[in-house]
N, CA, C and O of each residue as an XYZ file, in Angstrom:
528
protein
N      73.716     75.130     13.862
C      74.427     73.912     13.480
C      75.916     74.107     13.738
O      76.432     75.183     13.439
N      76.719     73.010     14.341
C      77.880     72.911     14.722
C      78.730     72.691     13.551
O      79.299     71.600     13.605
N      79.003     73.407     12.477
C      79.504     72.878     11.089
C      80.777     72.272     11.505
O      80.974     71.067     11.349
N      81.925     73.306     12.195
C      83.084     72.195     12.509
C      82.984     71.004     12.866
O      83.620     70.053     12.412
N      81.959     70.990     13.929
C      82.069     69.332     14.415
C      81.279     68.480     13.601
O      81.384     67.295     13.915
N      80.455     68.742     12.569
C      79.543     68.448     11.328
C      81.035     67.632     10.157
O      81.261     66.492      9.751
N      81.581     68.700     10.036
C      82.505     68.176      8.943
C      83.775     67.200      9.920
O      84.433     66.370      9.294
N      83.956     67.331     10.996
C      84.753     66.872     11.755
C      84.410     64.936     11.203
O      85.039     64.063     10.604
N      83.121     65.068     11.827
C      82.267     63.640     11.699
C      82.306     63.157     10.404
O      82.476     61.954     10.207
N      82.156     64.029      9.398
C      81.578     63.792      7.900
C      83.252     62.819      7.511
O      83.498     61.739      6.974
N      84.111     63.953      8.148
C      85.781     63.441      7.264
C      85.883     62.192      7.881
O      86.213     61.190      7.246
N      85.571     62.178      9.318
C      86.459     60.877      9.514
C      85.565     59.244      9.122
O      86.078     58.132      8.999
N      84.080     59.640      8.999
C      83.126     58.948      9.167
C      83.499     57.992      7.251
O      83.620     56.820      6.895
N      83.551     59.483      6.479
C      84.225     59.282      4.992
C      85.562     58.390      4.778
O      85.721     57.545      3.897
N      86.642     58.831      5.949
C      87.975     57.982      5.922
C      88.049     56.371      6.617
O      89.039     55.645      6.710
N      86.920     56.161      6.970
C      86.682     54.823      7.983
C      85.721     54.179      6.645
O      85.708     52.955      6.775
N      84.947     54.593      5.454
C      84.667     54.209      4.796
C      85.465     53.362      3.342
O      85.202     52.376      2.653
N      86.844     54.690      3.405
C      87.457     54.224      2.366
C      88.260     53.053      2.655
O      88.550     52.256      1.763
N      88.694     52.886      4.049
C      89.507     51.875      4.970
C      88.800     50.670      4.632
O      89.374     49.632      4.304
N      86.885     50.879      4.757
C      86.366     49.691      4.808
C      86.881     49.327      3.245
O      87.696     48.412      3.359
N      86.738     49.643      2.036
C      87.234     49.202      0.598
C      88.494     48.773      1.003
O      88.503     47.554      1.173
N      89.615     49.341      1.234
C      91.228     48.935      1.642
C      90.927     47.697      2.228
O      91.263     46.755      1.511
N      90.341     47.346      3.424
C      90.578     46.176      3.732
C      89.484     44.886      3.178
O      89.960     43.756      3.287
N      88.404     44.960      2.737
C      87.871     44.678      1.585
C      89.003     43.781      0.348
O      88.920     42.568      0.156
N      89.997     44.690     -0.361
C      90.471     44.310     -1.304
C      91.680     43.676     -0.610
O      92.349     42.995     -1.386
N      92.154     43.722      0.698
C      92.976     42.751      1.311
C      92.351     41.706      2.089
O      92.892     41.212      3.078
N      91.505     41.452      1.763
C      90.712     39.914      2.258
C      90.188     40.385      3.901
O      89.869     39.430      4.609
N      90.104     41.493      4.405
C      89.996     41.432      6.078
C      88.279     41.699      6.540
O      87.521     42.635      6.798
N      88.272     40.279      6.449
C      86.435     40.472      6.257
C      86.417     41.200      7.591
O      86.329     42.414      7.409
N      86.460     40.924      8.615
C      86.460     41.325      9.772
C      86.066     43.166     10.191
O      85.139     43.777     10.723
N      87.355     43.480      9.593
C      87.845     44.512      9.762
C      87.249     45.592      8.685
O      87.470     46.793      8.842
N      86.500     45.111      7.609
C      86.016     45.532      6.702
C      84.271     46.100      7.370
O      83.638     47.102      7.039
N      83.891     45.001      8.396
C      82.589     45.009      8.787
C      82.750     46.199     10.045
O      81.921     47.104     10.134
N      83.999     46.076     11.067
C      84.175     46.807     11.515
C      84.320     48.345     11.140
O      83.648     49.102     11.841
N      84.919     48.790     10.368
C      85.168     50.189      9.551
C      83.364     50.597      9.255
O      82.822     51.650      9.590
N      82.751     49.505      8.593
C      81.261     50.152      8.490
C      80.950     50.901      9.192
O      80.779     52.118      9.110
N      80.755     49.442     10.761
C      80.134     50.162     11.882
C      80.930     51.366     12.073
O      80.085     52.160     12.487
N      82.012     51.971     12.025
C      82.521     52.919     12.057
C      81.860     54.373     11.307
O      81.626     55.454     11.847
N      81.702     54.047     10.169
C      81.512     54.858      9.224
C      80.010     55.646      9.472
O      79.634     56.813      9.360
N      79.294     54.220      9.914
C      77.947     54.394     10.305
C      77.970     55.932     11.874
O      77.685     57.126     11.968
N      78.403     55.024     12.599
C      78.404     55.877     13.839
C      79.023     56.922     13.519
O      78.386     57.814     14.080
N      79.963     57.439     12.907
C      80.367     58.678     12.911
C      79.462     59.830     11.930
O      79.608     61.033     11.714
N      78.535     58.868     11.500
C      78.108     59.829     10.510
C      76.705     60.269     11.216
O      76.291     61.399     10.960
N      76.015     59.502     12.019
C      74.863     59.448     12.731
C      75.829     60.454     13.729
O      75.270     61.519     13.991
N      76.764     60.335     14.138
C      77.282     61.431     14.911
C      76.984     63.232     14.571
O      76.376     64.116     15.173
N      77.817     63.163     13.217
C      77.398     64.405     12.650
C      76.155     64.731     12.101
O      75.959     65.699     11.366
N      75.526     64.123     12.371
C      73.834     64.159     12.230
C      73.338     65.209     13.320
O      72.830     66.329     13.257
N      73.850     64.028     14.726
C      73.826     64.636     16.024
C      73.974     66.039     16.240
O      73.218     66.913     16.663
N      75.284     66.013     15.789
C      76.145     67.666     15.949
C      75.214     68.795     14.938
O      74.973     69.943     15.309
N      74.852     68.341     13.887
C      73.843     69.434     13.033
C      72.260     69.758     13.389
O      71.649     70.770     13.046
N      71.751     68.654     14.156
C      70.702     68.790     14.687
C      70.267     69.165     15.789
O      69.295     69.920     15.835
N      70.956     68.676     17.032
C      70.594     68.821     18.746
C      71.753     69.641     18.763
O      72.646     69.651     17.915
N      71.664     70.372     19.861
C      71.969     70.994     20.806
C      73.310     70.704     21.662
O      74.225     71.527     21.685
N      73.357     69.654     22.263
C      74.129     69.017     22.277
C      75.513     68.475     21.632
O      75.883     68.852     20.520
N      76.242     67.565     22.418
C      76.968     67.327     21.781
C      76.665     65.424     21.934
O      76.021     65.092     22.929
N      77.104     64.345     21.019
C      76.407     63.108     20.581
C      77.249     62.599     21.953
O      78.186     63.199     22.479
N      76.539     61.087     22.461
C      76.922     61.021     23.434
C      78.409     59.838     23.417
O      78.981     59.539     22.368
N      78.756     59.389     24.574
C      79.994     58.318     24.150
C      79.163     57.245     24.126
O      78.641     56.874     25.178
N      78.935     56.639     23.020
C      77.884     55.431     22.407
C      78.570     54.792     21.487
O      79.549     55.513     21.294
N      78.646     53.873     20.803
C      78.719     52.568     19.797
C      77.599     52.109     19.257
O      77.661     51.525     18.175
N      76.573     52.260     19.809
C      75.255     51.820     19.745
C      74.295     52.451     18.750
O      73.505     53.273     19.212
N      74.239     52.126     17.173
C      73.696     52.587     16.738
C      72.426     53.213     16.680
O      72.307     54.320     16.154
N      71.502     52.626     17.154
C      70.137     52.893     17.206
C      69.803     54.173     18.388
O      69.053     55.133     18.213
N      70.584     53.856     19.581
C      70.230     54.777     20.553
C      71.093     56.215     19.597
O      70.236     57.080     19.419
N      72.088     56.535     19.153
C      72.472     57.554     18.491
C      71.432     57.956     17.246
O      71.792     58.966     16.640
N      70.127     57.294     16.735
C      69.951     57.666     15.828
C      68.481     58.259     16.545
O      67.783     59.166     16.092
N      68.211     57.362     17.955
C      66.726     57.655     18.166
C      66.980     59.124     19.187
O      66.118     59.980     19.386
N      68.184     59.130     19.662
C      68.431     60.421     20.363
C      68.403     61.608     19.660
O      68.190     62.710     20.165
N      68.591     61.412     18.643
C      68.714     62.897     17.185
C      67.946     62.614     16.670
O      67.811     63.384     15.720
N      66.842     61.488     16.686
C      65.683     62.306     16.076
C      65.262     61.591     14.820
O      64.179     61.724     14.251
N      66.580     60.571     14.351
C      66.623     60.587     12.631
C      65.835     59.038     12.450
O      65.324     58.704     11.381
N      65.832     58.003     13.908
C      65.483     56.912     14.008
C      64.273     56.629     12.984
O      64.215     55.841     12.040
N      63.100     57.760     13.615
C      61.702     57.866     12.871
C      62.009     57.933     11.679
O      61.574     56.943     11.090
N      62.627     58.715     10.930
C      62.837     58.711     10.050
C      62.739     57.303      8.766
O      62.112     56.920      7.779
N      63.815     56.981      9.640
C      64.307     55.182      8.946
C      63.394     54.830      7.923
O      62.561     55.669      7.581
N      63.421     53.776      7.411
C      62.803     52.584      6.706
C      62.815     50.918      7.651
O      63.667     50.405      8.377
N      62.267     50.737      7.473
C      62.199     49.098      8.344
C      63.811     48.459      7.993
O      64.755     48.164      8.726
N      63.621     48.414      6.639
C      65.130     48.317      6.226
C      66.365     48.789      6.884
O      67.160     48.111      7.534
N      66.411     50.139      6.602
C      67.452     51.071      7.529
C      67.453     50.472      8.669
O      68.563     49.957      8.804
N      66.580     50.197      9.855
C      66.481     50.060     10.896
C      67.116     48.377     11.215
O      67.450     48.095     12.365
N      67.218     47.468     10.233
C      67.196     46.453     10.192
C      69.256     45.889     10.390
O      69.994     45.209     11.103
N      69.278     46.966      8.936
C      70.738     47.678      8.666
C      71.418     48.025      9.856
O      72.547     47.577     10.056
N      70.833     48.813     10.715
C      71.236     49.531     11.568
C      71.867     48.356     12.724
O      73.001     48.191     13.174
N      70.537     47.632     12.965
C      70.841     46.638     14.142
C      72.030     45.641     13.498
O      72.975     45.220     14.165
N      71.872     45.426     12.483
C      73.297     44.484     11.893
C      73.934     45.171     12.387
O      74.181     45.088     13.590
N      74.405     46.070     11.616
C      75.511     46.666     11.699
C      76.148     47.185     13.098
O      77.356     47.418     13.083
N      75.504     47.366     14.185
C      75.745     47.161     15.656
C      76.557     46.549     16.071
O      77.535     47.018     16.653
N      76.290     45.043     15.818
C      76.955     43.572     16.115
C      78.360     44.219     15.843
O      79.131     43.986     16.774
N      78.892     44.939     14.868
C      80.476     44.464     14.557
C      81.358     45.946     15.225
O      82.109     46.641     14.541
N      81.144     46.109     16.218
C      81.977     47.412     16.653
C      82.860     46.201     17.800
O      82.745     46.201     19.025
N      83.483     45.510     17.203
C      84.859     44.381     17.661
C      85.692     45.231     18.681
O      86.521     44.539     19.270
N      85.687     46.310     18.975
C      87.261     46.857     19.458
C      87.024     46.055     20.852
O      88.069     45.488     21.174
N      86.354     45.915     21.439
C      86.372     45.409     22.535
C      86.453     44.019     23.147
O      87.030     43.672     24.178
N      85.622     43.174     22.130
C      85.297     41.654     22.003
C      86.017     40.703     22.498
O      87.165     41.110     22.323
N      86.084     39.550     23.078
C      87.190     38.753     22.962
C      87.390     38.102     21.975
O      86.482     37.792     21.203
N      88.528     37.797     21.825
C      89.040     36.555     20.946
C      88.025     35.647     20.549
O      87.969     35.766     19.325
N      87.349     34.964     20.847
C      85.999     33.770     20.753
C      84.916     34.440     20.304
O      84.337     33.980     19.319
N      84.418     35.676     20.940
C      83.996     36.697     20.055
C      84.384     36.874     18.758
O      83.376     36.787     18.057
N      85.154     37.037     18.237
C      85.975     37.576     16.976
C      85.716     36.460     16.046
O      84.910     36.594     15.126
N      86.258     35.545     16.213
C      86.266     34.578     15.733
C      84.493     34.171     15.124
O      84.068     34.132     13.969
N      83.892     33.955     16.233
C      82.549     33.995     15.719
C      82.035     34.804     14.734
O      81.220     34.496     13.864
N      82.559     35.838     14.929
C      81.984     36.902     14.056
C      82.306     36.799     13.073
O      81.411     36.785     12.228
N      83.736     36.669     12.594
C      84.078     36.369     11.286
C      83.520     35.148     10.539
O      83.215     35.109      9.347
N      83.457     34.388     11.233
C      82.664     33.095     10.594
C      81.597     33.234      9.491
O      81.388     32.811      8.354
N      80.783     34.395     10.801
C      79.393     35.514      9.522
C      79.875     35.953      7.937
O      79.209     35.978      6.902
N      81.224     36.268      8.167
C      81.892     37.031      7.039
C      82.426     36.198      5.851
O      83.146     35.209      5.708
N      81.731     37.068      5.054
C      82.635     36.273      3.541
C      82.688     38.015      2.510
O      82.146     39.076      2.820
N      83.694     37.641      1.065
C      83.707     38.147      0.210
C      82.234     38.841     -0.177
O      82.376     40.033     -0.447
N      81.264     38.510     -0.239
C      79.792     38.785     -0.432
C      79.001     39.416      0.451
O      78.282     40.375      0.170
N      79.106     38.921      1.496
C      78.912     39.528      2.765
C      79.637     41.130      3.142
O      79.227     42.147      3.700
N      80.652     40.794      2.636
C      81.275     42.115      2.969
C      80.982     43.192      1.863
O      80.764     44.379      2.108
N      81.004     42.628      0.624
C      80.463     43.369     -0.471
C      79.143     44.466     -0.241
O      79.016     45.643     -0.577
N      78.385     43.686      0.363
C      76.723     44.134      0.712
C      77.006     45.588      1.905
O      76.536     46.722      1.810
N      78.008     44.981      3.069
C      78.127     45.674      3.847
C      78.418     47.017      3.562
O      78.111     48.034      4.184
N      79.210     46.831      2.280
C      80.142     48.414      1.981
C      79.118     49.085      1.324
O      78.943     50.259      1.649
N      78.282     48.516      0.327
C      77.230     48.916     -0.367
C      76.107     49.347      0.594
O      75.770     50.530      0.646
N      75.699     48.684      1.129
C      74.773     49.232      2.229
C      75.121     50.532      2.878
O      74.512     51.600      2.814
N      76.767     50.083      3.832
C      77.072     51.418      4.446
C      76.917     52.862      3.677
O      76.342     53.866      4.095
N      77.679     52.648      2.286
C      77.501     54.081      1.464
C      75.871     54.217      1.205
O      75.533     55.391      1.350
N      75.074     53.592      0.958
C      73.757     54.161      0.933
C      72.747     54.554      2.460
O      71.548     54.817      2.547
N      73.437     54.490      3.148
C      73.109     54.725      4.679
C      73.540     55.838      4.590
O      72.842     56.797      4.261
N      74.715     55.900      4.856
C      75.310     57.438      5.048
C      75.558     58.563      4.405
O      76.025     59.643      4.765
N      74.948     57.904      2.807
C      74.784     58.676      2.472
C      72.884     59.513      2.110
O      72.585     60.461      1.383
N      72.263     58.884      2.735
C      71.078     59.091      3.083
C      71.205     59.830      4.494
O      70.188     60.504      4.655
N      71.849     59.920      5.290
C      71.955     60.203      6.517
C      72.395     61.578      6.690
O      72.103     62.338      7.614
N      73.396     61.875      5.327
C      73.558     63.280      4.938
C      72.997     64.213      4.338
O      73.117     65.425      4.515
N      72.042     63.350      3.232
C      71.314     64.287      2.843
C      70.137     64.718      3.916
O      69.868     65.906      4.094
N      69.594     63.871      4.474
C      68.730     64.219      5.592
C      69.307     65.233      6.600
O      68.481     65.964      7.147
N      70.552     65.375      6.910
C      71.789     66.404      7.265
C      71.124     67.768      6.684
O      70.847     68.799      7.297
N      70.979     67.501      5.524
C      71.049     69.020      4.611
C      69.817     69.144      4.358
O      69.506     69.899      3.437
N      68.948     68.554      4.980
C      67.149     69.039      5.433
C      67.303     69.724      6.153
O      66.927     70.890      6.032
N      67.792     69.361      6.973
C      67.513     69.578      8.274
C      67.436     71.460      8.499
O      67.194     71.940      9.606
């Protein structure tokens, strides 16, 4: 197991989480959904790094990062469901009309679920980490 690059993933995957609360309590639905997907992928990252061989690939794409390491099977229908949401909002790239749409999805509640969800993802994702 690659522990540096394990905890590498864990910190930043953890600091893109607390961002998602920060912008949360400043109204940035957007940006709140974005940080998830963040939080998500980096942590399915260090999944990567503790399990394969390898190193995780340059992806955004949740599902292919989770079915490449292995942890996909794993899932719950749920998780998996989670997963594909949570896909949709990796914005860095999007256009404008894009964006916009997306936020539309977003409210106070919506985003609530998201943060709640994300911490029980990843943090399921770690303990499965420490199966491994």
């Amino acid at each position: 197991m690659a522990t540096d690059k394990v905890t590498y993933w864990i910190d930043i995957a953890d600091y893109d989480l607390e961002k998602a609360e920060a912008m949360y309590r400043t109204g940035r639905w957007l940006y709140v959904a974005f940080m998830c997907h963040q939080a998500i992928e980096k942590t399915l990252k260090a999944y990567w790094c503790g399990t394969q061989p390898s190193d995780p690939p340059y992806t955004h794409h949740h599902m292919r990062l989770a079915e490449g390491c292995g942890l996909y099977d794993k899932m719950s229908d749920e998780q998996k469901d989670f997963l594909d949401l949570v896909t949709n909002y990796n914005i860095e790239a999007r256009y404008p009309e894009d964006k916009e749409a997306l936020a539309r999805t977003l409210s106070p509640q919506v985003c609530r679920q998201l943060i709640d969800e994300t911490k029980q993802l990843t943090q399921w994702i770690k303990n499965e980490l420490t199966r491994s």
